[in-house]
HTML snippet that shows the backbone in 3Dmol.js (N, CA, C, O; Angstrom):
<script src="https://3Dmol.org/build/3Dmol-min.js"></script>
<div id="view" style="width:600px;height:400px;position:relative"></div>
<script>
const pdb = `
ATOM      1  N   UNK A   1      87.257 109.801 104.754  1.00  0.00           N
ATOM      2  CA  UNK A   1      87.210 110.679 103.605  1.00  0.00           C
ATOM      3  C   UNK A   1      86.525 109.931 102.453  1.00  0.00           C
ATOM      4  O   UNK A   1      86.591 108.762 102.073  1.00  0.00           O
ATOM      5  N   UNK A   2      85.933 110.866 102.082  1.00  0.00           N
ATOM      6  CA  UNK A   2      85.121 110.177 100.782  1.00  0.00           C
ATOM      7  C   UNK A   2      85.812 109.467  99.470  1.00  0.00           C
ATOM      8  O   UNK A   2      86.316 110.332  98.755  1.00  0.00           O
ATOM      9  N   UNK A   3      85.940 108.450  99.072  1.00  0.00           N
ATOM     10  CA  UNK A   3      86.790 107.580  98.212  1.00  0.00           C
ATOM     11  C   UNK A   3      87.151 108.935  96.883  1.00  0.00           C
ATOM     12  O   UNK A   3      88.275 109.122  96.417  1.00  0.00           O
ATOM     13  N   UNK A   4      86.119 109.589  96.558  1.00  0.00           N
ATOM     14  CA  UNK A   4      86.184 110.123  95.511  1.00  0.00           C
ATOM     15  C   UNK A   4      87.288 111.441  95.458  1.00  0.00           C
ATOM     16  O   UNK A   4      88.111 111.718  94.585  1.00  0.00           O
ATOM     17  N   UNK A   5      87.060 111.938  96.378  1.00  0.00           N
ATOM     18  CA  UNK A   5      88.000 112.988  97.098  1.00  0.00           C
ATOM     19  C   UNK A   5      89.614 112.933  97.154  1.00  0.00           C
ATOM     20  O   UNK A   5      90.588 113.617  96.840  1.00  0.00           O
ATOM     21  N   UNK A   6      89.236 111.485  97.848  1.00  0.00           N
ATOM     22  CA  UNK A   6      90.772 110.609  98.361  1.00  0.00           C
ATOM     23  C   UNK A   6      91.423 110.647  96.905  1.00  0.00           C
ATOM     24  O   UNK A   6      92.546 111.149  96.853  1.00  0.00           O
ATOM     25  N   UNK A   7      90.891 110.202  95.773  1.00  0.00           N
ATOM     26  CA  UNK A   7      91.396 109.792  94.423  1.00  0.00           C
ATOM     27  C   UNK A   7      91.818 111.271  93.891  1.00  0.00           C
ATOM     28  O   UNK A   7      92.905 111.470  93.347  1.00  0.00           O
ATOM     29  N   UNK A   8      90.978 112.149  94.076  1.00  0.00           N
ATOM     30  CA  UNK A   8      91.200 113.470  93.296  1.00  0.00           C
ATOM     31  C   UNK A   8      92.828 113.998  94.540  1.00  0.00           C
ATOM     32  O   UNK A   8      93.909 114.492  94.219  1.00  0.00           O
ATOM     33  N   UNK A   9      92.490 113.746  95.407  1.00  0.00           N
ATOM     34  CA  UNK A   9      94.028 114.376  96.256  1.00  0.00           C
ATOM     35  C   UNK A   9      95.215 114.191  95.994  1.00  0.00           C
ATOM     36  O   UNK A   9      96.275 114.810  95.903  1.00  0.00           O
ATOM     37  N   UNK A  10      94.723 113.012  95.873  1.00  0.00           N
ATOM     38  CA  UNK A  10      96.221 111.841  95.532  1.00  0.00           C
ATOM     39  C   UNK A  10      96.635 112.288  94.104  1.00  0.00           C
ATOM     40  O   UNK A  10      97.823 112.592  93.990  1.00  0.00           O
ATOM     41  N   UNK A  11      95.713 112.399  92.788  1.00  0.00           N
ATOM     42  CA  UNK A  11      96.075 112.538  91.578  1.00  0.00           C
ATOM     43  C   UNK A  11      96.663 113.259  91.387  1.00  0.00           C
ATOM     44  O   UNK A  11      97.695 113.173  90.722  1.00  0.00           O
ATOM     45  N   UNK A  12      95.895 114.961  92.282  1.00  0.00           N
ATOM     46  CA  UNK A  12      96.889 116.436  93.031  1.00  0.00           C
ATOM     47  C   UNK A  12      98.273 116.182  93.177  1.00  0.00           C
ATOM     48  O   UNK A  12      99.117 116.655  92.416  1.00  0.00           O
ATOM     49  N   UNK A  13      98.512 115.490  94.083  1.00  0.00           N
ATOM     50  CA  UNK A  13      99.614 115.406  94.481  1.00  0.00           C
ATOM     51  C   UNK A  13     100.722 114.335  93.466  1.00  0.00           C
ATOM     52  O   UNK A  13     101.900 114.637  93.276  1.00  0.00           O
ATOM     53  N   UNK A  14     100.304 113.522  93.098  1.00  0.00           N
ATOM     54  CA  UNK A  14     100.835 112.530  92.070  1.00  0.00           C
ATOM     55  C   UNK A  14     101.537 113.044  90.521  1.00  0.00           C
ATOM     56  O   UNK A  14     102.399 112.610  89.756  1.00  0.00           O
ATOM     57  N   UNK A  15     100.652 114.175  90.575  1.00  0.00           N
ATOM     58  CA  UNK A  15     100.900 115.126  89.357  1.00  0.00           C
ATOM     59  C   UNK A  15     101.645 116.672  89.656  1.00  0.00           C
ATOM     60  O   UNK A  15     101.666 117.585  88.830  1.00  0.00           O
ATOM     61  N   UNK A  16     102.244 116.727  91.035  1.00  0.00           N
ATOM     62  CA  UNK A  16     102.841 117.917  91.272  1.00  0.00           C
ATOM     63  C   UNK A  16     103.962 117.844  92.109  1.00  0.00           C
ATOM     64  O   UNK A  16     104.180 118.624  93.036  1.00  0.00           O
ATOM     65  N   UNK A  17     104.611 116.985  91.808  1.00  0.00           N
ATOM     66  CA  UNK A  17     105.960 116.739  92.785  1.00  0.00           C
ATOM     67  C   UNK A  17     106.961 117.493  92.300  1.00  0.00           C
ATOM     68  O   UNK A  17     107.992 117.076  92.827  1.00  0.00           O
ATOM     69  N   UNK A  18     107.215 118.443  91.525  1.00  0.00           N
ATOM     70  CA  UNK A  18     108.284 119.174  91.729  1.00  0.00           C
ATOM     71  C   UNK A  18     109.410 118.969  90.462  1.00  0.00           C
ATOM     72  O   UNK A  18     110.142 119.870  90.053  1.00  0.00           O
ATOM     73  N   UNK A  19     109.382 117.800  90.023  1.00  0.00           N
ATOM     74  CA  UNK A  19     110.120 117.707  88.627  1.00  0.00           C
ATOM     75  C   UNK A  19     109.233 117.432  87.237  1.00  0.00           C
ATOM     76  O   UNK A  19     108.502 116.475  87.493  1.00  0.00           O
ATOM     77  N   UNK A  20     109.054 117.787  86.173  1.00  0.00           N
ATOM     78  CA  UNK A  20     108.376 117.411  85.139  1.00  0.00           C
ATOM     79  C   UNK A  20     108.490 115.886  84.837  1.00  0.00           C
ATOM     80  O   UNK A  20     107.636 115.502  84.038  1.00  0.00           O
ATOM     81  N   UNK A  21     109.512 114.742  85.377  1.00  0.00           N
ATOM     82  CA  UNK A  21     109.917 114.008  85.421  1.00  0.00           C
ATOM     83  C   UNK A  21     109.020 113.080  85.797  1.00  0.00           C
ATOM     84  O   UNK A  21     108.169 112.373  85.258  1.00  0.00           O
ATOM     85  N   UNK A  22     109.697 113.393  87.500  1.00  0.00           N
ATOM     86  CA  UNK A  22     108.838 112.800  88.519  1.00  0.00           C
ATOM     87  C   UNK A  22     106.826 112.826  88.467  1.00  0.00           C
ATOM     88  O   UNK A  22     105.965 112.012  88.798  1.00  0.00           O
ATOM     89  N   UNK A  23     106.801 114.366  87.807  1.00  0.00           N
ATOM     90  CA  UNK A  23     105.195 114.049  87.746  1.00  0.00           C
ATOM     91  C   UNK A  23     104.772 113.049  86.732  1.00  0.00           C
ATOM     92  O   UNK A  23     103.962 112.194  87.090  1.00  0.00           O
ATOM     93  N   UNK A  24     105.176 113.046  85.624  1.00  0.00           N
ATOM     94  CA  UNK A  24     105.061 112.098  84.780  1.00  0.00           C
ATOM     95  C   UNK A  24     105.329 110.692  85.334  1.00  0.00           C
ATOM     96  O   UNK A  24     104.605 109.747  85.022  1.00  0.00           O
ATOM     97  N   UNK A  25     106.290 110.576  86.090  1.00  0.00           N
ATOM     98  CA  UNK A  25     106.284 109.142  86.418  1.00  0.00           C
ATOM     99  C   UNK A  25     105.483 108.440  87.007  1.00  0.00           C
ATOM    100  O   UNK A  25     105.060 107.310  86.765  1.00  0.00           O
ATOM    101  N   UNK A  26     105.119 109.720  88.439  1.00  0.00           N
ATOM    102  CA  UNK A  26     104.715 109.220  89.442  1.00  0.00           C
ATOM    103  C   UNK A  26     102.970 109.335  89.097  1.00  0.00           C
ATOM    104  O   UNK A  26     102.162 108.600  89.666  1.00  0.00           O
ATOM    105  N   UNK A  27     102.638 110.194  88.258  1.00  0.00           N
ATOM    106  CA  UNK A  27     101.670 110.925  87.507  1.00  0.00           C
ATOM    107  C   UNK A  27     100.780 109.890  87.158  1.00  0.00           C
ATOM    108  O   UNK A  27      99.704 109.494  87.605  1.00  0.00           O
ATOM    109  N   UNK A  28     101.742 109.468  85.971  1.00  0.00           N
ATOM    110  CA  UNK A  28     101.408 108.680  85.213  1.00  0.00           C
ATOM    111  C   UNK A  28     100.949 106.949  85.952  1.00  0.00           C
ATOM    112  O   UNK A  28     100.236 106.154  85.339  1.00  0.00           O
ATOM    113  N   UNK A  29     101.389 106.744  86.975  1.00  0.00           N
ATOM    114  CA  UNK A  29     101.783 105.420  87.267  1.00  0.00           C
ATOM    115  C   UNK A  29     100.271 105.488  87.684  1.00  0.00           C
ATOM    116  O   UNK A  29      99.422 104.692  87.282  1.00  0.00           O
ATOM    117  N   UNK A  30      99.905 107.110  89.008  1.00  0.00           N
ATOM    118  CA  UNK A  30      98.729 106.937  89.008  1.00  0.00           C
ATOM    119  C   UNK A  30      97.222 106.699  88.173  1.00  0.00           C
ATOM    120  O   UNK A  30      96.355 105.829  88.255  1.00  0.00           O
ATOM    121  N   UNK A  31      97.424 108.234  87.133  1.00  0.00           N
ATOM    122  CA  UNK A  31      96.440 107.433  86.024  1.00  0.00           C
ATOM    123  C   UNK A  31      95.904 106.491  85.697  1.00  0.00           C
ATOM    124  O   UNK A  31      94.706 106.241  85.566  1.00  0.00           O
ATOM    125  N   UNK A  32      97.306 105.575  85.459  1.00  0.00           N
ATOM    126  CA  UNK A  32      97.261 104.104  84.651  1.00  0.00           C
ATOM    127  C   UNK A  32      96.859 103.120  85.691  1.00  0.00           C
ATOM    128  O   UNK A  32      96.741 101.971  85.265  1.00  0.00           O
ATOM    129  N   UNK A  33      96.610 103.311  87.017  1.00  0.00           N
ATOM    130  CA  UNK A  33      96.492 102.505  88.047  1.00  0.00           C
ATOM    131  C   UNK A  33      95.198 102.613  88.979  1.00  0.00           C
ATOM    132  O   UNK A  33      94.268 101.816  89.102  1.00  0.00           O
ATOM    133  N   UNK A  34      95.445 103.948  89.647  1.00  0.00           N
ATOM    134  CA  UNK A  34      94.842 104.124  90.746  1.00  0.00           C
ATOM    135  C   UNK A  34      93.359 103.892  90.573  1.00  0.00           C
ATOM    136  O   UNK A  34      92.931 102.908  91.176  1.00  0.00           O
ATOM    137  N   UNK A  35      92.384 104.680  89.789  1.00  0.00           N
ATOM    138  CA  UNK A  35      91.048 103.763  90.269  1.00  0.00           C
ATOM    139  C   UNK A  35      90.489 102.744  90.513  1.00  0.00           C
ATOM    140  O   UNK A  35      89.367 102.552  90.981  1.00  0.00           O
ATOM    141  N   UNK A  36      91.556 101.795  90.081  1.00  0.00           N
ATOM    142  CA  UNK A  36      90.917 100.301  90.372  1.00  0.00           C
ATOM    143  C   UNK A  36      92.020  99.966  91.911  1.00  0.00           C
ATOM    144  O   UNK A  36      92.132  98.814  92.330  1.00  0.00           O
ATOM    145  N   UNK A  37      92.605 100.922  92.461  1.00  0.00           N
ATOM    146  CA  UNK A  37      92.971 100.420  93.724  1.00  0.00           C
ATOM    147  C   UNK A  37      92.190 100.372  95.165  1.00  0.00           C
ATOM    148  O   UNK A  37      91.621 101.387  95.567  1.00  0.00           O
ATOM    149  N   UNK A  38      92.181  99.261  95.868  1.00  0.00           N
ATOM    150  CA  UNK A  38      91.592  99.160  96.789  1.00  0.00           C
ATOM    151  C   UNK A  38      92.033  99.933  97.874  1.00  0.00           C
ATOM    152  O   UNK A  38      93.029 100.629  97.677  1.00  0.00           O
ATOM    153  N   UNK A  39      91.294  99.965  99.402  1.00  0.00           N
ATOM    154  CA  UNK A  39      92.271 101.154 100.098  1.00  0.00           C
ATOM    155  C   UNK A  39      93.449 100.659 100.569  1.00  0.00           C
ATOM    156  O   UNK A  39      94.297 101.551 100.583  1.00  0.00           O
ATOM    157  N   UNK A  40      93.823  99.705 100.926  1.00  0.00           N
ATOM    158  CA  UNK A  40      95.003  99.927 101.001  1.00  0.00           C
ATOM    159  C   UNK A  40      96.200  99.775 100.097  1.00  0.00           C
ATOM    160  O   UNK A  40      97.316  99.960 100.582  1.00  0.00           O
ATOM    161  N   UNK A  41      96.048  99.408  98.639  1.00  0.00           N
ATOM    162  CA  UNK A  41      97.120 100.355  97.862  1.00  0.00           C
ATOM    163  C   UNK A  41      97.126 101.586  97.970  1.00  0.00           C
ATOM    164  O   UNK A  41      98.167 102.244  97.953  1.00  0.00           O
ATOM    165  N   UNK A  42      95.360 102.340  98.162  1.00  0.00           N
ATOM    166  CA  UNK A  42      95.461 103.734  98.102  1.00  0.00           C
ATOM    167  C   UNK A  42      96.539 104.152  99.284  1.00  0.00           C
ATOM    168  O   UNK A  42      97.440 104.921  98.951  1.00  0.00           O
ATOM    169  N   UNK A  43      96.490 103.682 100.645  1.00  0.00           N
ATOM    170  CA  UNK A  43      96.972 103.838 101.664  1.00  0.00           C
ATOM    171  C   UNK A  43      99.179 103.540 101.660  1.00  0.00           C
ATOM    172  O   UNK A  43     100.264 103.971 102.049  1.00  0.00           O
ATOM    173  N   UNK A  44      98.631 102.736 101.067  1.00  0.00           N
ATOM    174  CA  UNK A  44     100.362 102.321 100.100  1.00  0.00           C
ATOM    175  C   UNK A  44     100.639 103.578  99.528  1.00  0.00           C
ATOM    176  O   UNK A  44     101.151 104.391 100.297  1.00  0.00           O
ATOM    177  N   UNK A  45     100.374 104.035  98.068  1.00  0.00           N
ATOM    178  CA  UNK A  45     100.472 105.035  97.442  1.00  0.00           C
ATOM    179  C   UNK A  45     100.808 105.957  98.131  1.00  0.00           C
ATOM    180  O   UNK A  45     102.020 106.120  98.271  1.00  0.00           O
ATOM    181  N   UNK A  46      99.878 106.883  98.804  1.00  0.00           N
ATOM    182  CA  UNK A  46      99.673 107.855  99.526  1.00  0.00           C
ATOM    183  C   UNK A  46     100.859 107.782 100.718  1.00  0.00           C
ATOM    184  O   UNK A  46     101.198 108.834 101.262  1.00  0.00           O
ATOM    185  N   UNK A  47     101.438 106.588 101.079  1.00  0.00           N
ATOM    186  CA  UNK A  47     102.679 106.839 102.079  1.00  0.00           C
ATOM    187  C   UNK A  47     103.779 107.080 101.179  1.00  0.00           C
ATOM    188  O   UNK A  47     104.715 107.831 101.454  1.00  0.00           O
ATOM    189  N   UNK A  48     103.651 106.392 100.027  1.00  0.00           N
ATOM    190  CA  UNK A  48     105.167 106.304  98.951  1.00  0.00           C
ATOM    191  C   UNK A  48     105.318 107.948  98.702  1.00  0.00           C
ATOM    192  O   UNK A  48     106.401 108.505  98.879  1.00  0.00           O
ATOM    193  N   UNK A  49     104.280 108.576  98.329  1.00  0.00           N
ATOM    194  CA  UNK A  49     104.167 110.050  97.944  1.00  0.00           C
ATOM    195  C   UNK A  49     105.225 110.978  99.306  1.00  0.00           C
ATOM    196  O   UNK A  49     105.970 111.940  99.121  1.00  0.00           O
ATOM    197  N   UNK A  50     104.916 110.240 100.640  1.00  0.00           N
ATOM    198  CA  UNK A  50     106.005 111.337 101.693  1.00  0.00           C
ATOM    199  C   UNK A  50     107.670 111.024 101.038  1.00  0.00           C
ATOM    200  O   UNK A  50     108.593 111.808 101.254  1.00  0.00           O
ATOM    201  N   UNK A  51     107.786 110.091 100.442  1.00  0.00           N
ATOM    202  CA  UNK A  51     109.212 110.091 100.045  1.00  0.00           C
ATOM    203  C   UNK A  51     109.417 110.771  99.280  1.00  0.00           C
ATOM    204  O   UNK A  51     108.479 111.500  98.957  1.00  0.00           O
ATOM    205  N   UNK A  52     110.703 110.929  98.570  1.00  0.00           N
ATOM    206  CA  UNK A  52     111.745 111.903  98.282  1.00  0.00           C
ATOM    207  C   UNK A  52     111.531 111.149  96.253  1.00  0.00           C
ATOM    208  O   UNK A  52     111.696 109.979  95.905  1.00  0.00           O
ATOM    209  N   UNK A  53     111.141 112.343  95.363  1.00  0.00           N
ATOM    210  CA  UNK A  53     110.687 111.779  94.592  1.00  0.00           C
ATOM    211  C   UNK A  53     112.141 111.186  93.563  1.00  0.00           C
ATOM    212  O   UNK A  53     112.078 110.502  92.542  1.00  0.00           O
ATOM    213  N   UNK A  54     113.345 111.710  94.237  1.00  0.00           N
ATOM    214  CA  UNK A  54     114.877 111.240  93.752  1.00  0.00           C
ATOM    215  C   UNK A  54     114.447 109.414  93.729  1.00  0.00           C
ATOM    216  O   UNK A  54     114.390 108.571  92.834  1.00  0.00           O
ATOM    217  N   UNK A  55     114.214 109.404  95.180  1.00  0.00           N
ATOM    218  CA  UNK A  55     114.290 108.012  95.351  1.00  0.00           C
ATOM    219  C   UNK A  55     113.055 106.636  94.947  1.00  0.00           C
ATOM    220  O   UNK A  55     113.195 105.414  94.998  1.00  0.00           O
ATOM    221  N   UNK A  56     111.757 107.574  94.511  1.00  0.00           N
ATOM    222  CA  UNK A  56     110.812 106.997  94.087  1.00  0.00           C
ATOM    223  C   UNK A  56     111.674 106.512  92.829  1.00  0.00           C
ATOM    224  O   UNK A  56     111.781 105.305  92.616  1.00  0.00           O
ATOM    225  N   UNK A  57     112.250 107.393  92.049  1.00  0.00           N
ATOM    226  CA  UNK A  57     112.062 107.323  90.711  1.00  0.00           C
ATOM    227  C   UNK A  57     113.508 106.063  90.174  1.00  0.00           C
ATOM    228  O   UNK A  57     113.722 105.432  89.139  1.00  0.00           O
ATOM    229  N   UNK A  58     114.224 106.182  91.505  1.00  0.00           N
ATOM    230  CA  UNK A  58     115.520 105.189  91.981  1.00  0.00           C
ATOM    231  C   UNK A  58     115.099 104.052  91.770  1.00  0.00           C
ATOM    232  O   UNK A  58     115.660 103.261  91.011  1.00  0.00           O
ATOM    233  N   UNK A  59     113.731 103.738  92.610  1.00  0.00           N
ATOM    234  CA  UNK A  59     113.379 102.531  92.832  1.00  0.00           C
ATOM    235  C   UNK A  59     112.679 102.400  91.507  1.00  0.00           C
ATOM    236  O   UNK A  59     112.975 101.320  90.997  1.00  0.00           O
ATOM    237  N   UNK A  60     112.021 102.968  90.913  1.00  0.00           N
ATOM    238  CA  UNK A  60     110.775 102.588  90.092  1.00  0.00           C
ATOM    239  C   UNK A  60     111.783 102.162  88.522  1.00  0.00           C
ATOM    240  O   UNK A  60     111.469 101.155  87.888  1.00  0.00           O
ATOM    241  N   UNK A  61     112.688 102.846  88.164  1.00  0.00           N
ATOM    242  CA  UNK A  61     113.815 102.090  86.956  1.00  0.00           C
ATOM    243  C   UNK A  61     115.043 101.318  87.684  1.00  0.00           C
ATOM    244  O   UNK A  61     115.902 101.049  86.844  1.00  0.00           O
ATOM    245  N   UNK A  62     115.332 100.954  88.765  1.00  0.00           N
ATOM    246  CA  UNK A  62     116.436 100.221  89.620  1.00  0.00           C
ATOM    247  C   UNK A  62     117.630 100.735  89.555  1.00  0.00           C
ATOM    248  O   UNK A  62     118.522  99.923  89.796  1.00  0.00           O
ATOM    249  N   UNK A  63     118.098 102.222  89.218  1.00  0.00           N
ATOM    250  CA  UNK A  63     119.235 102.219  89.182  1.00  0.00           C
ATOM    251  C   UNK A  63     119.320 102.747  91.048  1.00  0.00           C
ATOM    252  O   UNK A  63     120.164 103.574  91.395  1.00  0.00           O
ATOM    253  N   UNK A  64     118.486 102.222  91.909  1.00  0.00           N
ATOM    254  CA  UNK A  64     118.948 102.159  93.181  1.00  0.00           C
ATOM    255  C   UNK A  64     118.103 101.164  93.672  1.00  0.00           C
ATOM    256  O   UNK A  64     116.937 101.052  93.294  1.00  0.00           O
ATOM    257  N   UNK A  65     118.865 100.114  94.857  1.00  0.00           N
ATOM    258  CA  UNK A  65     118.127  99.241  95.479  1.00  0.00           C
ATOM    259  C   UNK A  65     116.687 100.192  96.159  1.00  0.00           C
ATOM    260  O   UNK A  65     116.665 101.347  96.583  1.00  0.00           O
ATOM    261  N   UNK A  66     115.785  99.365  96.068  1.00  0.00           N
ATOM    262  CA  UNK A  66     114.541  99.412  96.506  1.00  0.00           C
ATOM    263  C   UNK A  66     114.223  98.483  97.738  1.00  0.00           C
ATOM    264  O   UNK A  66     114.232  97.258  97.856  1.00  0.00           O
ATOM    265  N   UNK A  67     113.867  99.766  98.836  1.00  0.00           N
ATOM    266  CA  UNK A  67     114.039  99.281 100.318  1.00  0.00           C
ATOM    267  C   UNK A  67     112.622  98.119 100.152  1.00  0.00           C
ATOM    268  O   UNK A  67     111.692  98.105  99.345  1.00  0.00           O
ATOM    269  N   UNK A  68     112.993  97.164 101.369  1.00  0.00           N
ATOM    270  CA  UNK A  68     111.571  96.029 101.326  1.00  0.00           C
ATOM    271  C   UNK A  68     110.275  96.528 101.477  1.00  0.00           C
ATOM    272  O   UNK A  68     109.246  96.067 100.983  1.00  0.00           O
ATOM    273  N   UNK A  69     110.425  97.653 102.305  1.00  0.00           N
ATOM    274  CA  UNK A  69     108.948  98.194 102.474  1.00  0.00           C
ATOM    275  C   UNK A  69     107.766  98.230 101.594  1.00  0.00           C
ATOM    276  O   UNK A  69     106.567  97.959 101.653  1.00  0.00           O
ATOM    277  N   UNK A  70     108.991  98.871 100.397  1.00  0.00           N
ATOM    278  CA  UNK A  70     108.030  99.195  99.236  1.00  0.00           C
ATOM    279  C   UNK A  70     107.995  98.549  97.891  1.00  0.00           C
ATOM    280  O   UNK A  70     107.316  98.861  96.913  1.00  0.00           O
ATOM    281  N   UNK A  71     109.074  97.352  98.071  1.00  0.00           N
ATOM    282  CA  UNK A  71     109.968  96.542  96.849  1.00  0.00           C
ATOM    283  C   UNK A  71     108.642  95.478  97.038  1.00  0.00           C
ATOM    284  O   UNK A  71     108.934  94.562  97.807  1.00  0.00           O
ATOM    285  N   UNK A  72     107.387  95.407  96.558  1.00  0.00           N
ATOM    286  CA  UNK A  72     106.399  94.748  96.385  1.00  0.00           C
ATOM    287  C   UNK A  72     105.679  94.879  95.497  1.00  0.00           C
ATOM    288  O   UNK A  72     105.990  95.901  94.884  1.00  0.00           O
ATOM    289  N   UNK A  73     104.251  94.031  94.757  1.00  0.00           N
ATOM    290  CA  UNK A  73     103.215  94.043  94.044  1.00  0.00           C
ATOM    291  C   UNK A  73     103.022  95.586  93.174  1.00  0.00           C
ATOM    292  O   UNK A  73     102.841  95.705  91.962  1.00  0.00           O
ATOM    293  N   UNK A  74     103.122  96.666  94.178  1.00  0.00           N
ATOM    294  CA  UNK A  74     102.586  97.931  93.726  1.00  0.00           C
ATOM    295  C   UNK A  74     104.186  98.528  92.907  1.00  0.00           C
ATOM    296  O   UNK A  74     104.053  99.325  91.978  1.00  0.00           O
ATOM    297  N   UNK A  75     105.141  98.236  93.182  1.00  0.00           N
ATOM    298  CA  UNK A  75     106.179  98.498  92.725  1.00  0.00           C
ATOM    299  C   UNK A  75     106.585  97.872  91.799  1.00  0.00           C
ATOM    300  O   UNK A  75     107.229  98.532  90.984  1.00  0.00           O
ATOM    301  N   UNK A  76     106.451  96.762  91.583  1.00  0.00           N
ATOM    302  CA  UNK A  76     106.605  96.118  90.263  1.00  0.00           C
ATOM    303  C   UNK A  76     105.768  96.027  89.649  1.00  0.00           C
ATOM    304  O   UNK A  76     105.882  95.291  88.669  1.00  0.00           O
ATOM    305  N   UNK A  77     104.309  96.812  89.922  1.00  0.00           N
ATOM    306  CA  UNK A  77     103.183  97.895  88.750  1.00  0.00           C
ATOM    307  C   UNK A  77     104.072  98.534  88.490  1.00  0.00           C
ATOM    308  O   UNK A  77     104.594  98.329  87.394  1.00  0.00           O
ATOM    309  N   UNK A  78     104.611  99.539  89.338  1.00  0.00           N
ATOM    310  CA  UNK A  78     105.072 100.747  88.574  1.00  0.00           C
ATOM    311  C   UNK A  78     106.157 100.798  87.673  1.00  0.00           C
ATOM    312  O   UNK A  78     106.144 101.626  86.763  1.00  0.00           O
ATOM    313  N   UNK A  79     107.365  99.785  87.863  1.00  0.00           N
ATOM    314  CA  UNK A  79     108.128  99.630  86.730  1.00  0.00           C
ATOM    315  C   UNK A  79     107.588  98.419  85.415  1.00  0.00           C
ATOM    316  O   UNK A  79     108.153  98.013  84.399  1.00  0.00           O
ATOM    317  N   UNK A  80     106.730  98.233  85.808  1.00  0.00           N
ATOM    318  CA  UNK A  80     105.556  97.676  84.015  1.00  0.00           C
ATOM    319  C   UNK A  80     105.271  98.896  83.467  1.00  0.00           C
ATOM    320  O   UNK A  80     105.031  98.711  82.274  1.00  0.00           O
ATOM    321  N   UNK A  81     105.178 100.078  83.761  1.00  0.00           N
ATOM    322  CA  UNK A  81     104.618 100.405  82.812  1.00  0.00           C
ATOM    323  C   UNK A  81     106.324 101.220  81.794  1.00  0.00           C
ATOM    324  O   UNK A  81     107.412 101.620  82.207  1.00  0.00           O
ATOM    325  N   UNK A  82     105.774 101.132  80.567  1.00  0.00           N
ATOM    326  CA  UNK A  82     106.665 101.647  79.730  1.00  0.00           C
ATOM    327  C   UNK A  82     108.015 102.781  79.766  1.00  0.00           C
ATOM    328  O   UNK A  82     109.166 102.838  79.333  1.00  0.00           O
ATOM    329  N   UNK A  83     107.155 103.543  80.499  1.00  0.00           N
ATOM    330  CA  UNK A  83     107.905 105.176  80.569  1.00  0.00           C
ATOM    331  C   UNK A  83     109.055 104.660  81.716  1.00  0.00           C
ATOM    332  O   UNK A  83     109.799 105.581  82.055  1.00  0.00           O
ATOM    333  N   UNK A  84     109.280 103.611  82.245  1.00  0.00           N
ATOM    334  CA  UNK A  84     109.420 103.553  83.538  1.00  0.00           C
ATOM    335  C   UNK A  84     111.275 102.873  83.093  1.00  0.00           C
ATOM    336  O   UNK A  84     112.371 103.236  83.520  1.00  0.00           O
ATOM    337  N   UNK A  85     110.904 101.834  82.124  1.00  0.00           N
ATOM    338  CA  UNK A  85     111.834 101.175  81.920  1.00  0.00           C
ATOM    339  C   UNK A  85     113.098 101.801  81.576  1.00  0.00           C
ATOM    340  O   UNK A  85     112.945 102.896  81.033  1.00  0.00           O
ATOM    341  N   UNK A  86     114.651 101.322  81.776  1.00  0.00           N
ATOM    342  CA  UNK A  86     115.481 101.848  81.342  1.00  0.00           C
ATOM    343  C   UNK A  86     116.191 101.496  79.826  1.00  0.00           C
ATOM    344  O   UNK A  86     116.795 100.428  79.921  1.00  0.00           O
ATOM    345  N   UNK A  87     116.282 102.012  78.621  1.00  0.00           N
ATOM    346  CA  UNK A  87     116.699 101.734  77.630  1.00  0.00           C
ATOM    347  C   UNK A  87     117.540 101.052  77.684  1.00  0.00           C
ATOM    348  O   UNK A  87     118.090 100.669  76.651  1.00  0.00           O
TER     349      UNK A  87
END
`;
const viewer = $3Dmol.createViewer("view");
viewer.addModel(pdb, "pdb");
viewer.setStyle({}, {cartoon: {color: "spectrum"}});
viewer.zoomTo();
viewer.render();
</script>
């Protein structure tokens, strides 16, 4: 698939998960991130998206352990950014 495509799908989907919350989080994380990802963060990303966006958003402020799979580099992007942190 064409890189450019791939980016516009993902943003689709990154920005429509179902809670105003979650899109913002998960939304946002992309924005602030994704074009400068290589493919396999894209390929990272794009698997994190089949999960359950309860538990993205678990992992991404810690008020739930974060399984090893995904408790890496791209995950501790996503709780840097601001919106993410817990007061």
């Amino acid at each position: 698939m064409d890189h450019d495509i791939r980016l516009k799908r993902l943003r689709f989907r990154a920005w429509h998960r179902g809670t105003r919350e979650a899109d913002l989080m998960i939304g946002g994380f992309f924005d602030a991130h994704g074009a400068r990802w290589n493919a396999d963060q894209l390929d990272w990303f794009e698997a994190l998206l089949e999960e359950q966006d309860v538990d993205i958003m678990g992992w991404a402020i810690g008020s739930i352990p974060c399984p090893a799979e995904w408790d890496g580099p791209m995950m501790r992007q996503m709780r840097a950014l601001d919106f993410v942190k817990v007061p």
